[in-house]
C-alpha positions in Angstrom: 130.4 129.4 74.8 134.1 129.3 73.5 132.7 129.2 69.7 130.7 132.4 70.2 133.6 133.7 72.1 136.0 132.3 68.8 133.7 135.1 66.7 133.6 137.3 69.0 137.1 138.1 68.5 137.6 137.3 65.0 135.1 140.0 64.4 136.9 142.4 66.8 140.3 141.8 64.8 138.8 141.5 61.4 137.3 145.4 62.5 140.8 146.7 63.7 142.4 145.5 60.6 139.6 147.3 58.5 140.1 150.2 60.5 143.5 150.4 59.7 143.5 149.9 55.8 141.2 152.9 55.3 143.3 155.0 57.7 145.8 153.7 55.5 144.0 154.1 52.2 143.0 157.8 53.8 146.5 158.7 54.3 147.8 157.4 50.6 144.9 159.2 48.3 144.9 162.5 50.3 148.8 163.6 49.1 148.0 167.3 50.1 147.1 167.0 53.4 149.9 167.0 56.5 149.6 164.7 59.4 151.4 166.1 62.4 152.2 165.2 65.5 150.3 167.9 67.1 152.7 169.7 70.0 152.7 168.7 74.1 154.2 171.6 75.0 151.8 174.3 74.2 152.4 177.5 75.6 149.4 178.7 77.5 149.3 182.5 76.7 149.8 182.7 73.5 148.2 178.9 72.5 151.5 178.3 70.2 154.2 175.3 70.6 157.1 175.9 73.5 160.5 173.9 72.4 162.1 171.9 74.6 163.2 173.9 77.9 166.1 171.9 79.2 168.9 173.3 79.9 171.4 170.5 78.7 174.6 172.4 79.9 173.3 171.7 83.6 173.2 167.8 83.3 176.1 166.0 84.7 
C-alpha cells in the first residue's frame, strides 16, 4: 500500500515538473508571441479593459 502510494506521487510530481519545462520551453522558442495577463476589470458594454476606479484622494 505505501509503495504504490510512493509511485503514485512520484508520477504525479515527475508530470507537474514535465508540464512545466514545455510551458517553459513553449514560452522561450515562441519570441513573437505576448503573454498577458488578461484584464479583471472588463467593461461590460463595450467588452474592453476598465482601469482602476478608486478614487485615491478619498482614502484617509
Amino acid at each position: 500500500m505505501a509503495k504504490t502510494l510512493l509511485i503514485a506521487l512520484f508520477v504525479a510530481i515527475g508530470a507537474v515538473a514535465l508540464l512545466m519545462v514545455v510551458l517553459g520551453l513553449k514560452m522561450l522558442l515562441h519570441k513573437e508571441e505576448e503573454y498577458k495577463r488578461p484584464c479583471a476589470n472588463a467593461d461590460p458594454t463595450t467588452g474592453r479593459c476598465a482601469h482602476c476606479t478608486c478614487d485615491k484622494a478619498q482614502q484617509p
